[in-house]
BAPAVO-895312 format. One record per atom (N, C-alpha, C): residue in one letter; x negated, y negated, z. Coordinates in steps of 0.2 Angstrom, whole numbers, padded with zeros to 4 digits, always signed. Layout:
// BAPAVO-895312
aXYZ ...
***
This chain:
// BAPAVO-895312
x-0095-0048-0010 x-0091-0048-0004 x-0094-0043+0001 x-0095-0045+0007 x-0100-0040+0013 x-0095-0034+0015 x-0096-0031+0018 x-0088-0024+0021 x-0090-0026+0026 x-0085-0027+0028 x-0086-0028+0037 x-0083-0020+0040 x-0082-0021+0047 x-0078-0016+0051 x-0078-0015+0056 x-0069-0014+0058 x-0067-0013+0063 x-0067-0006+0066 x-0069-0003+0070 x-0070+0003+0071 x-0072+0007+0066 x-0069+0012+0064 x-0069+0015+0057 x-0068+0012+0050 x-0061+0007+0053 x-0059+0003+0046 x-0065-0002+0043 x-0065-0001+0037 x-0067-0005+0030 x-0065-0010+0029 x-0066-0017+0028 x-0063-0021+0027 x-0068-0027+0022 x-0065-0030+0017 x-0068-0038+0015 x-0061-0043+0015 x-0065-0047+0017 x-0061-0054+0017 x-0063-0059+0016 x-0059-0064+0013 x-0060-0071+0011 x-0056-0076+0016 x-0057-0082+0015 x-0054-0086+0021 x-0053-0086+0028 x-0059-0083+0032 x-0059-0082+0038 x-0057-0088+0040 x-0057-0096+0040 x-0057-0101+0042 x-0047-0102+0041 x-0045-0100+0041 x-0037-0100+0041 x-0033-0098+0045 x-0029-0099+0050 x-0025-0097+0054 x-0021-0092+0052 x-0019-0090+0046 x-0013-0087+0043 x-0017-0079+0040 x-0014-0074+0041 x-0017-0068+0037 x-0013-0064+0034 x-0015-0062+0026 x-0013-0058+0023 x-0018-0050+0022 x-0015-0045+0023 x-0018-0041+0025 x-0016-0036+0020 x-0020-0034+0015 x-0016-0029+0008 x-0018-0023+0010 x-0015-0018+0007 x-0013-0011+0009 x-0013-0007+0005 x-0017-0003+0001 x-0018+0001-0004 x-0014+0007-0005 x-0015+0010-0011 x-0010+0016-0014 x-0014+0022-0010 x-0013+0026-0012 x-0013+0033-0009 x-0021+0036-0016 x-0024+0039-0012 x-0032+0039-0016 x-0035+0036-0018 x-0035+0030-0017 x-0038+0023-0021 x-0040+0020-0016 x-0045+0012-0018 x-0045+0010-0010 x-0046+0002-0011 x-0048-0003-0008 x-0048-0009-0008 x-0048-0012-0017 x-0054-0009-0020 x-0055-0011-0027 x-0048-0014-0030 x-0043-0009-0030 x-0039-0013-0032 x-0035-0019-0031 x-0037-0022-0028 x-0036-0028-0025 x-0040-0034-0030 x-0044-0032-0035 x-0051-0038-0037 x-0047-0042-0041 x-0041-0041-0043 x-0037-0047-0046 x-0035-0052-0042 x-0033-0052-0035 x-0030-0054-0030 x-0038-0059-0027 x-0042-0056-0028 x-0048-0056-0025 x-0051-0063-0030 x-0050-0062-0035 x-0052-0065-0042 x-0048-0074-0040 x-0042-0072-0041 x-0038-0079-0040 x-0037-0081-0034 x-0041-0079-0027 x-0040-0081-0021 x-0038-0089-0021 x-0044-0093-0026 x-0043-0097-0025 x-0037-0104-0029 x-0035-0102-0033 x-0026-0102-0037 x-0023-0100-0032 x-0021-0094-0029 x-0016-0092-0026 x-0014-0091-0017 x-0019-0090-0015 x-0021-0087-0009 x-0025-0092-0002 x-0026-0098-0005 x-0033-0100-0001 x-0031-0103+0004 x-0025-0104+0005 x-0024-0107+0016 x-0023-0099+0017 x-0026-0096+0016 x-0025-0088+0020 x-0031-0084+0021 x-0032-0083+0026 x-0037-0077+0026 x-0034-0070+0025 x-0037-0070+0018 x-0034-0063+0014 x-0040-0057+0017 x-0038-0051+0020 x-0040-0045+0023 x-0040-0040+0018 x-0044-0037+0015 x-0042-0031+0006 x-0045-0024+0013 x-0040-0020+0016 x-0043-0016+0020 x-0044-0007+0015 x-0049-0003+0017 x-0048+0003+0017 x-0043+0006+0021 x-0038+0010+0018 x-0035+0016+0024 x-0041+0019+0026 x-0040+0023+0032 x-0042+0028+0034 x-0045+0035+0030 x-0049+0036+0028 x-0051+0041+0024 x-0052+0041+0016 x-0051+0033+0016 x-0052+0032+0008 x-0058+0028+0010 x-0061+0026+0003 x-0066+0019+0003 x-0073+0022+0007 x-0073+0015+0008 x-0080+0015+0017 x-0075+0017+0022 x-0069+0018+0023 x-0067+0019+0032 x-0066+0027+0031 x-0073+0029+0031 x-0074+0036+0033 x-0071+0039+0039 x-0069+0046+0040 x-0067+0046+0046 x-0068+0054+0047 x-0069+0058+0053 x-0071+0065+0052 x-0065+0069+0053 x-0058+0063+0055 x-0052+0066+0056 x-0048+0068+0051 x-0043+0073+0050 x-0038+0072+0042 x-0035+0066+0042 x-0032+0064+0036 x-0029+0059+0036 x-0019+0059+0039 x-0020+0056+0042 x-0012+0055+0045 x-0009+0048+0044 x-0005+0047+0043 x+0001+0041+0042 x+0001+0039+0049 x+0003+0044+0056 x+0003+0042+0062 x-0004+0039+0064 x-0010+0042+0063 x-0015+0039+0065 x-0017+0034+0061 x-0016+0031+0056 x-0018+0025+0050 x-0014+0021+0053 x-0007+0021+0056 x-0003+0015+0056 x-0007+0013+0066 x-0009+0019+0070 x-0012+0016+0076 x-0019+0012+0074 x-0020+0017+0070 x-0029+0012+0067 x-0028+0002+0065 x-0025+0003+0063 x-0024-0004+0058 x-0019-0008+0063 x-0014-0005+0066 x-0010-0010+0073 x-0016-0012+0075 x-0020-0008+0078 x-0026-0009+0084 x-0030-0017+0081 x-0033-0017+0074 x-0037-0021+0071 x-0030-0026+0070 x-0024-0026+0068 x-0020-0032+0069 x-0022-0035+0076 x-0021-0031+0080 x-0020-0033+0089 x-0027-0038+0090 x-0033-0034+0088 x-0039-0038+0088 x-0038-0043+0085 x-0036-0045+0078 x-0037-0052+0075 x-0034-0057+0080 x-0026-0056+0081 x-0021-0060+0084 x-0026-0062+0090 x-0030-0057+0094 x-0033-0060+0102 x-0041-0063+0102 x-0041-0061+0097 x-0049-0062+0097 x-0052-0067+0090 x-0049-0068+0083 x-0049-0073+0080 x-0042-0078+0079 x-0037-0080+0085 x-0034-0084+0086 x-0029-0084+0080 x-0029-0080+0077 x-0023-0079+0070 x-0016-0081+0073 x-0013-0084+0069 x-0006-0086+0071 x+0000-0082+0067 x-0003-0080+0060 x+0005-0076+0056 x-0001-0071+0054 x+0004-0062+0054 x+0002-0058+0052 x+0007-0056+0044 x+0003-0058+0039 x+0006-0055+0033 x+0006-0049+0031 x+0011-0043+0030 x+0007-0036+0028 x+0010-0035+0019 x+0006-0034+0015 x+0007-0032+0009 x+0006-0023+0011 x+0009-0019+0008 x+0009-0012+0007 x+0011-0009+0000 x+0006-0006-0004 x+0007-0003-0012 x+0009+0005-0010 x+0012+0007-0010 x+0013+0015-0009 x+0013+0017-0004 x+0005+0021-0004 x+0005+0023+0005 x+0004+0017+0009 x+0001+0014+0008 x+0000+0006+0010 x+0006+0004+0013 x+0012+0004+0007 x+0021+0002+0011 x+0023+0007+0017 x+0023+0013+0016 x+0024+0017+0021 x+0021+0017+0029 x+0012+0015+0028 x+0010+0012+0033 x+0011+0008+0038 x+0014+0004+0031 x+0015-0004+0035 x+0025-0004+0037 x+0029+0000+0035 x+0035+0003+0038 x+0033+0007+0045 x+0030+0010+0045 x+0025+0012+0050 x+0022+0008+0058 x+0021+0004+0055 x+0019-0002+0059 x+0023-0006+0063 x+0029-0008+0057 x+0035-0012+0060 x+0038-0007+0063 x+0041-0001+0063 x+0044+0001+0069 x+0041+0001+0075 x+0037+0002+0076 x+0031+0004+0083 x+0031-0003+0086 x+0031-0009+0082 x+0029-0014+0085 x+0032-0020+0080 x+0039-0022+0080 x+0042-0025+0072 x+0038-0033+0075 x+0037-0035+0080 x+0034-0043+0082 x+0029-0045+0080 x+0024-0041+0078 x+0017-0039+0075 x+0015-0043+0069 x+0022-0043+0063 x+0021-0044+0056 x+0026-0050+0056 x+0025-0056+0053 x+0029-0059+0050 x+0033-0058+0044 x+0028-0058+0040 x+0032-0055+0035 x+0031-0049+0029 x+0034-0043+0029 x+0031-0038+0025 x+0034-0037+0019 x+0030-0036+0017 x+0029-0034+0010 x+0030-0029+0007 x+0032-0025+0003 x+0034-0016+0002 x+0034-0014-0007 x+0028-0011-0012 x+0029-0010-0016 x+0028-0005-0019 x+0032+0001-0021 x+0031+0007-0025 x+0032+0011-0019 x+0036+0012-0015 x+0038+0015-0010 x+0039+0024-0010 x+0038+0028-0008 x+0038+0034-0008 x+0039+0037-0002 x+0047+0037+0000 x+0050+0039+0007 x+0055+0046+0005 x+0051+0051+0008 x+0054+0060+0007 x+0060+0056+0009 x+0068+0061+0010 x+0073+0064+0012 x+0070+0067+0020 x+0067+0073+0019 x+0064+0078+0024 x+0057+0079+0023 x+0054+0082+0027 x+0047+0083+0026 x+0044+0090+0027 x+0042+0092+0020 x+0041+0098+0020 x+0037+0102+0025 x+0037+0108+0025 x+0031+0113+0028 x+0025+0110+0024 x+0018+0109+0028 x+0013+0109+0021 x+0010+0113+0018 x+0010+0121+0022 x+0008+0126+0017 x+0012+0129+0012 x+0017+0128+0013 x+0023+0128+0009 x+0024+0123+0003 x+0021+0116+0004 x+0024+0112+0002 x+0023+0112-0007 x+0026+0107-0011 x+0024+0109-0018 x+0015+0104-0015 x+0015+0099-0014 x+0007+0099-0014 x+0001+0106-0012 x+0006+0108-0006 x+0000+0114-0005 x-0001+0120-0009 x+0005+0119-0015 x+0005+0126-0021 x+0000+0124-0025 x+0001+0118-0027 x-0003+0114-0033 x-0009+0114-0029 x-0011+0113-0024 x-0017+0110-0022 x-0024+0118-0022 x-0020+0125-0024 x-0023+0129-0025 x-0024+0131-0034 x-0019+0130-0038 x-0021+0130-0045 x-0026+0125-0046 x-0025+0117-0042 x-0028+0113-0044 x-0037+0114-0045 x-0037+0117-0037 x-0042+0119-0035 x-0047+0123-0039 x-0043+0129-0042 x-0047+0131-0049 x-0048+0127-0055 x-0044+0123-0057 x-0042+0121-0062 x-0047+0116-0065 x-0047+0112-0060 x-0051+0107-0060 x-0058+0109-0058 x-0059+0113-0056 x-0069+0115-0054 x-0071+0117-0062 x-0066+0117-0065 x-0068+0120-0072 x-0069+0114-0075 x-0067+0108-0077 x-0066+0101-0080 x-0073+0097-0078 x-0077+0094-0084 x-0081+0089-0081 x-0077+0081-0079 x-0082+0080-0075 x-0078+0073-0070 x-0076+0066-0075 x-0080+0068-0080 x-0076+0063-0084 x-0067+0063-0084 x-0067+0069-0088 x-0059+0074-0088 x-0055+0070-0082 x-0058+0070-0075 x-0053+0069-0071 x-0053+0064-0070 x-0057+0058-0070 x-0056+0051-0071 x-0053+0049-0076 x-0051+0053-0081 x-0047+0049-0086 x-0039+0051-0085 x-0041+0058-0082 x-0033+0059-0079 x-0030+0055-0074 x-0035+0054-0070 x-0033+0050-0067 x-0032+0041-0066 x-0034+0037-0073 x-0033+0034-0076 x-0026+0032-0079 x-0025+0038-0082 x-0017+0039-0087 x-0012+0038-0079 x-0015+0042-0073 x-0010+0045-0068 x-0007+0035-0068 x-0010+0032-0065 x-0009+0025-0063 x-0008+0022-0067 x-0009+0022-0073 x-0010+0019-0080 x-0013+0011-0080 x-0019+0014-0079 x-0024+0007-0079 x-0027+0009-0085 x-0032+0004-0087 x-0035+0004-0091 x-0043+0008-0092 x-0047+0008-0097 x-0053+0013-0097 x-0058+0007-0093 x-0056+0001-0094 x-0062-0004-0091 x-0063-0004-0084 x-0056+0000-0080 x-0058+0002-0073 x-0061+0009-0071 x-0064+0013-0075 x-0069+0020-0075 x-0072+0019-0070 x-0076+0017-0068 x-0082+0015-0064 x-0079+0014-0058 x-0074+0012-0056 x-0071+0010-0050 x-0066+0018-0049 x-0062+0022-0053 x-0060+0028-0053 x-0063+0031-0051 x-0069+0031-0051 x-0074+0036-0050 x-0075+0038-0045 x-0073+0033-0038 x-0075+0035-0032 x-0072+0040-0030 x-0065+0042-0032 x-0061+0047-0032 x-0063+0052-0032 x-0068+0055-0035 x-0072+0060-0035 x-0078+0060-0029 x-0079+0055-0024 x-0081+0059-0018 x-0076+0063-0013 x-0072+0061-0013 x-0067+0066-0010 x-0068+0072-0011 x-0067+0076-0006 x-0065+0084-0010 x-0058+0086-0008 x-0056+0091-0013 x-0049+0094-0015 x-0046+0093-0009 x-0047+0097-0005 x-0043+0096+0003 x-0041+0091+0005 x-0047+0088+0004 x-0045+0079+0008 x-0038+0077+0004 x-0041+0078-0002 x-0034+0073-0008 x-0029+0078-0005 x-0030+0083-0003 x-0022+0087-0005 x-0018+0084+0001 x-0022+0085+0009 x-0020+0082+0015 x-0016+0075+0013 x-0022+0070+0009 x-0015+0064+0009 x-0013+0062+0003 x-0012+0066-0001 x-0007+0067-0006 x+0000+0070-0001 x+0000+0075+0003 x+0004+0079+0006 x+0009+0073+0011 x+0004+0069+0015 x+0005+0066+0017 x+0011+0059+0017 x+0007+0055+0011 x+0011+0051+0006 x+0018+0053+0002 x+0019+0060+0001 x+0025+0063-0003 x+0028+0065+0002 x+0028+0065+0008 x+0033+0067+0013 x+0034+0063+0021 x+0033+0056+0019 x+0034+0052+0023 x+0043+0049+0026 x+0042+0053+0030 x+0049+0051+0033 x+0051+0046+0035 x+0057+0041+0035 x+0060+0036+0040 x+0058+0036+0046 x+0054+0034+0052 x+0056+0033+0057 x+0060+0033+0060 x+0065+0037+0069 x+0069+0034+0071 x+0070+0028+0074 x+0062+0026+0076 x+0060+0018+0080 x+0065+0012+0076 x+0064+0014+0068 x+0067+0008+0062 x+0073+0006+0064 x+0077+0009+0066 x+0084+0008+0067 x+0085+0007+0075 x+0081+0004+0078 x+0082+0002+0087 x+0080-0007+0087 x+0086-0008+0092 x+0084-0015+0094 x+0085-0019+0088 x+0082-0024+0086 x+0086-0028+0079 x+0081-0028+0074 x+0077-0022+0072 x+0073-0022+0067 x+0078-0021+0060 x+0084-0017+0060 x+0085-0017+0054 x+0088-0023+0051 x+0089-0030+0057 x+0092-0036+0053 x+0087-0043+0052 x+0081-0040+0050 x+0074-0044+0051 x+0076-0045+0041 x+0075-0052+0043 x+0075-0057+0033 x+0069-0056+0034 x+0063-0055+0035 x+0057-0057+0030 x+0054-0052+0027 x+0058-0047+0024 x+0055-0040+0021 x+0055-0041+0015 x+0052-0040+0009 x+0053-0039+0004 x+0053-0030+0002 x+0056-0028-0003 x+0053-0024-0007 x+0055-0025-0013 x+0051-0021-0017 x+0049-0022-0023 x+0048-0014-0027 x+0054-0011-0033 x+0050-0008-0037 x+0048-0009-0046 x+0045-0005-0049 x+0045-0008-0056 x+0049-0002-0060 x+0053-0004-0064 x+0058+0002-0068 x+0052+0006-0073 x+0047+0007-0075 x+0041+0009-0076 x+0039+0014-0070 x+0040+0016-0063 x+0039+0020-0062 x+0042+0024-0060 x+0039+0031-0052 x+0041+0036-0055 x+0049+0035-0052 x+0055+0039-0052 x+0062+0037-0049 x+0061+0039-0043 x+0057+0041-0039 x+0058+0042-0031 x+0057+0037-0030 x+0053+0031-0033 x+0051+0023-0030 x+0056+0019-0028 x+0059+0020-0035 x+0066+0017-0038 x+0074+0020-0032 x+0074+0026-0028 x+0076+0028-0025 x+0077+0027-0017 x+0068+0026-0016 x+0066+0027-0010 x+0066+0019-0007 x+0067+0013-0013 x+0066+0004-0014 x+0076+0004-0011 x+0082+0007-0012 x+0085+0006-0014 x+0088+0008-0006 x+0086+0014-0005 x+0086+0017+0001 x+0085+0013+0008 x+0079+0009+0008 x+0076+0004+0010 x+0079-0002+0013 x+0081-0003+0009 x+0087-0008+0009 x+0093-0010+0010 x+0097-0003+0012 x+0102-0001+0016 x+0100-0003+0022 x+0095+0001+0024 x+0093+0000+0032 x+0092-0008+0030 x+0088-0011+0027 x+0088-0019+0029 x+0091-0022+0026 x+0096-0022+0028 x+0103-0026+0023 x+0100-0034+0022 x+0095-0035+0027 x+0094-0045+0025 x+0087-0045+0022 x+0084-0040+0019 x+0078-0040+0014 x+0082-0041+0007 x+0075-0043+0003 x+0076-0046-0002 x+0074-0038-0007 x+0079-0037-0013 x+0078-0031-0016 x+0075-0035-0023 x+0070-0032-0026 x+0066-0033-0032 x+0066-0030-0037 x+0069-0030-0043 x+0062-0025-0049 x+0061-0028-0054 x+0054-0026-0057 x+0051-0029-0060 x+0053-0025-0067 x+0054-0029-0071 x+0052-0026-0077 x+0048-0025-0081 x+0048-0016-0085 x+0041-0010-0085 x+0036-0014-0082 x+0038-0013-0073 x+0033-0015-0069 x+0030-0008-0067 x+0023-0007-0066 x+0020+0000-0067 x+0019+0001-0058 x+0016+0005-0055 x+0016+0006-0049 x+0008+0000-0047 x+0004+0001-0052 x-0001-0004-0051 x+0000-0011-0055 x+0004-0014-0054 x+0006-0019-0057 x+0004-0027-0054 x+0001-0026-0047 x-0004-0032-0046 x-0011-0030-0050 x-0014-0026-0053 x-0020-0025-0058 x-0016-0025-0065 x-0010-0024-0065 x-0008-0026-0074 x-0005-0031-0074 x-0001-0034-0071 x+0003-0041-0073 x+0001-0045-0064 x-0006-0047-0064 x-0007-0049-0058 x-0005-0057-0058 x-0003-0061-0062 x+0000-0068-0061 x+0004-0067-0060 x+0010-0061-0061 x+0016-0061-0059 x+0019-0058-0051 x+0011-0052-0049 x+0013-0052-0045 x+0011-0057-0038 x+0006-0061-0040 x+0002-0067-0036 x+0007-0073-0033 x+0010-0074-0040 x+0015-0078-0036 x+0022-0076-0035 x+0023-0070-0035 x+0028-0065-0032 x+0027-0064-0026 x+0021-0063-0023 x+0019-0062-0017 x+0020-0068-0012 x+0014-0075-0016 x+0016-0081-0014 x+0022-0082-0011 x+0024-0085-0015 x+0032-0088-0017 x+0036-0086-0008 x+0035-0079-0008 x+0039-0076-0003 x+0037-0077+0003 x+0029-0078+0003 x+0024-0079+0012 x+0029-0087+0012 x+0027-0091+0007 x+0029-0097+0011 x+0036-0100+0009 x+0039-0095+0004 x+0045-0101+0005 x+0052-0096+0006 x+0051-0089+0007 x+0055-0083+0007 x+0061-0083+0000 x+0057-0085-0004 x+0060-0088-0011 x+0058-0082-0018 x+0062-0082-0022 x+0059-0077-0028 x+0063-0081-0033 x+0059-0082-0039 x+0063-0083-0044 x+0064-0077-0049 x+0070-0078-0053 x+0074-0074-0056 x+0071-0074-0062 x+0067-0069-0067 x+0068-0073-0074 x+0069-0065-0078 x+0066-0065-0085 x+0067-0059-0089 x+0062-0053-0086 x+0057-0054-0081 x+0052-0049-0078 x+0056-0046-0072 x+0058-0052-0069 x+0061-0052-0062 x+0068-0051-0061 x+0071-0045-0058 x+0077-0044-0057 x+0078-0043-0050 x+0082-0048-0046 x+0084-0050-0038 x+0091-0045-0039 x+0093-0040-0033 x+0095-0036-0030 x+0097-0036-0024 x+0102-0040-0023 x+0103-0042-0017 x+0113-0041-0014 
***
């Protein structure tokens, strides 16, 4: 698949011949690759859609010389919505969002809720408060880290980082890329990711009573997910509440038929079925 790109952003896509777009939103230090399940089954699952697998802002190829910010990544990526909708005649904008990905894409719907038909939210990490960041617990750890880790060969950290997500050793090669980063960078959007605030924009005009929200957490993860999913869903009282069972934060690369047509299911028929994986919360 060729990388295309819009400004700074990184993107591959399938089914550019389709009115409709699904636009997937990645976790926090990872970057499109996660997506290759989705990517794999395009054609089972996905194919009246022009599926979009984007880099955030500072991950992947969408290099940038800026630090990473939540405020700049959600204008980056409006912008490139704003482009398709005027410029490839797109008719529905779909947003998937995995962690920071979800934050982004909450990010987006308040600034501009018309933009997105329907969103998607999974493995959520929404602060209380937002801390100072040199103060912050990222910015303490970010200087043990800093020793700690220059001592470890890079094997060490890919496999830590491995365990963190809880994928498999057969995605090594793909981990790896995490090691172009430096320390700073990660700690800037680690920092970022773990004190992501509500917006006040969320709650103006009739965004909090919009039906096409999903979210989604998996009882496998960590309980800020499970808190912040919960939380979420207050504010949209007409969103569909989800959890998956021991559904892991990467669970479209571990249980990807279940999240494929979880995801489906909901683009076209605002539907979920209930079964022993799936628990509706509503």
């Amino acid at each position: 698949m060729t990388v295309k790109y819009f400004k700074e952003l990184a993107y591959e896509d399938i089914g550019d011949e389709n009115k409709e777009t699904i636009i997937f939103l990645h976790t926090k230090l990872l970057d499109k690759w996660i997506w290759k399940k989705q990517k794999d089954k395009y054609n089972q699952y996905f194919n009246d859609y022009h599926c979009i697998f984007l880099d955030l802002p500072n991950h992947g190829d969408s290099k940038s010389n800026e630090p990473f910010s939540i405020g700049k990544s959600s204008q980056d990526i409006m912008e490139f919505i704003e482009y398709l909708i005027e410029s490839k005649d797109i008719e529905k904008i779909n947003l998937i969002g995995l962690g920071l990905g979800g934050s982004i894409a909450i990010e987006i719907m308040s600034r501009n809720p018309n933009l997105i038909d329907n969103l998607i939210l999974s493995g959520l990490e929404i602060a209380d408060f937002k801390e100072d960041e040199e103060d912050s617990i990222i910015g303490r750890l970010g200087k043990t880290q800093s020793k700690y880790l220059n001592e470890k060969p890079d094997t060490f950290i890919v496999k830590a980082y491995l365990r963190y997500f809880g994928i498999s050793k057969t995605y090594f090669d793909y981990m790896e890329r995490i090691l172009d980063r430096s320390i700073k960078e990660e700690k800037k959007i680690a920092y970022e990711s773990l004190n992501y605030t509500i917006s006040d924009n969320l709650f103006k005009d009739d965004i909090p009573n919009k039906e096409n929200i999903l979210i989604i957490f998996g009882n496998k993860e960590d309980l800020d997910c499970t808190k912040s999913a919960i939380g979420l869903k207050s504010i949209f009282e007409n969103a569909k509440l989800v959890e998956i069972n021991k559904g892991n934060h990467l669970w479209n690369i571990i249980d990807d038929e279940l999240f494929n047509s979880t995801i489906i299911d909901f683009i076209k028929f605002k539907h979920i079925e209930s079964s022993p994986k799936v628990r509706i919360l509503e």
